[in-house]
C-alpha positions in Angstrom: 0.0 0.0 0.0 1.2 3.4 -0.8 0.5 6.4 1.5 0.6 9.9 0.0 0.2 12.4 3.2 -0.4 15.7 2.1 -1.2 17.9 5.4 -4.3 21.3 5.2 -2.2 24.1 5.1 0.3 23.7 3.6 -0.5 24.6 0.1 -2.2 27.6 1.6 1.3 28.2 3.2 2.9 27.8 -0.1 0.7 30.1 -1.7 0.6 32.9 0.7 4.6 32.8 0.9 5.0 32.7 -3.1 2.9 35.0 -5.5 2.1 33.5 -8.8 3.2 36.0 -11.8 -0.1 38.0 -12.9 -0.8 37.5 -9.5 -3.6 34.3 -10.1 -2.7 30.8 -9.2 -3.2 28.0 -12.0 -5.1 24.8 -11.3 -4.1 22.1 -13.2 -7.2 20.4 -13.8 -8.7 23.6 -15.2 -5.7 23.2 -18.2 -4.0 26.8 -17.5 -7.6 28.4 -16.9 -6.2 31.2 -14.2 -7.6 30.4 -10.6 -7.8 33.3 -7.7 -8.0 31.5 -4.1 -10.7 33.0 -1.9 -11.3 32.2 1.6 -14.8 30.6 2.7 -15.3 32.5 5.6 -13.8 36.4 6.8 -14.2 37.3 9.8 -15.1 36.2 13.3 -17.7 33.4 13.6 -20.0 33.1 17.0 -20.7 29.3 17.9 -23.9 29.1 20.3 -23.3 26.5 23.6 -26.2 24.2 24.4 -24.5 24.3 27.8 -22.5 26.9 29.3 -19.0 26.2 30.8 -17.9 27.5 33.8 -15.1 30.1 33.2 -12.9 32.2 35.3 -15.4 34.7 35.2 -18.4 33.2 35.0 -20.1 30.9 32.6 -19.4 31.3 28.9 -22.2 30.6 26.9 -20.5 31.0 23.4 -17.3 30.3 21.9 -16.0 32.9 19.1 -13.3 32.1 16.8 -11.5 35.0 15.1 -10.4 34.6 11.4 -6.9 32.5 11.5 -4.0 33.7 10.4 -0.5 32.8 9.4 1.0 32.7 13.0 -1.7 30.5 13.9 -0.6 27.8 11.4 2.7 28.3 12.7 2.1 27.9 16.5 -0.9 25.5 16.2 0.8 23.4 13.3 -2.1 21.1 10.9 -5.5 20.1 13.1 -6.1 17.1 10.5 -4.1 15.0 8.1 -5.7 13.8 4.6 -4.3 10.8 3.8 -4.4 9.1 -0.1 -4.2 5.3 -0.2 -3.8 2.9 -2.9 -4.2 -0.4 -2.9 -2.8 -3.2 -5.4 -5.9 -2.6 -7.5 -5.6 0.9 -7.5 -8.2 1.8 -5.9 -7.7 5.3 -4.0 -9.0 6.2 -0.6 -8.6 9.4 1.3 -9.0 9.5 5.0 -8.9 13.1 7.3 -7.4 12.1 10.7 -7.8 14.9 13.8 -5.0 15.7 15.9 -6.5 16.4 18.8 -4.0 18.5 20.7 -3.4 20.8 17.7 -7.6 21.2 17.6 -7.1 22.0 21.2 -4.5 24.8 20.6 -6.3 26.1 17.6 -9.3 26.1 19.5 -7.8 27.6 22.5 -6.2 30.3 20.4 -8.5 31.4 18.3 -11.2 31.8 20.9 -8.8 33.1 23.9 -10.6 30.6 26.1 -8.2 28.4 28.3 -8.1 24.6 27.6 -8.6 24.1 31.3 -12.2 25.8 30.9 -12.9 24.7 27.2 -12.2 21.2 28.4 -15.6 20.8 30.1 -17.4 21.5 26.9 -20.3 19.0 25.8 -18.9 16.8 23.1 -21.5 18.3 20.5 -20.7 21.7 21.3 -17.6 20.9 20.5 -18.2 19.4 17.4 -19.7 22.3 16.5 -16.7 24.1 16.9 -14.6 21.9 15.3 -16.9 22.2 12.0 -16.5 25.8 12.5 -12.8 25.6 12.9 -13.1 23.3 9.3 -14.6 26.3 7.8 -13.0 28.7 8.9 -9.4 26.9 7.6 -11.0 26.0 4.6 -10.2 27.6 1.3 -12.0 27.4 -2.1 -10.7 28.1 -6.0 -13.2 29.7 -8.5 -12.8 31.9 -11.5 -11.4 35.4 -10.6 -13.9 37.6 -9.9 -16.2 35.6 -8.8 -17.8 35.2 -4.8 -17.2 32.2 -3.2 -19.6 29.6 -2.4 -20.8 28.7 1.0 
């Protein structure tokens, strides 16, 4: 079995450390068609508890995560590896693994709540913030000019 590991980020460390020339990026599958990278979400983002945790000055009943940025990456390192495997046949599957104590530092950094207090969070709370921490990493490719999809 062959394992390709490619790691989210670090193409969108690539590209905001090297400009393409004409400043548009070009996607391969799109045969030279120029490609502008656009973020899916700007901005902070306000995730609603079902339970309030108890913080160090009284209970928090939402969690808000401010856009990332590059020192985040940096600090906080990849949340999730995607993983390509092949098989003898050649069949391909990807797999996205969690790390879960670089989601806890992202978390904990880009909401300014300590760990020791975001520790006691439901488990679906916390899924939601972890789909919100998805988006807010996530980055699409569409024509230049053009909004990006939801």
């Amino acid at each position: 079995m062959i394992d390709h590991t490619s790691v989210l980020g670090r193409a969108a460390l690539r590209r905001s450390l090297i400009k393409p020339i004409g400043g548009t990026n070009m996607n391969i599958a799109q045969q030279g068609k120029p490609q502008t990278p656009k973020l899916t979400v700007v901005g902070n983002t306000t995730i609603a508890l079902s339970k309030p945790i108890q913080g160090h000055h009284g209970p928090i009943n939402e969690i808000t995560l401010r856009e990332p940025n590059l020192g985040d990456w940096i600090e906080c390192g990849e949340f999730q590896k995607t993983s390509m495997h092949i098989d003898e046949q050649g069949t391909r599957t990807m797999s996205v693994e969690p790390d879960p104590k670089a989601v806890a530092n992202w978390i904990q950094r880009l909401s300014g709540v300590p760990l020791p207090v975001f520790a006691h969070m439901e488990y679906r709370d916390f899924q939601k913030v972890y789909r919100e921490l998805q988006r807010l990493t996530a980055e699409e490719v569409g024509d230049a000019g053009n909004s990006p999809t939801p």
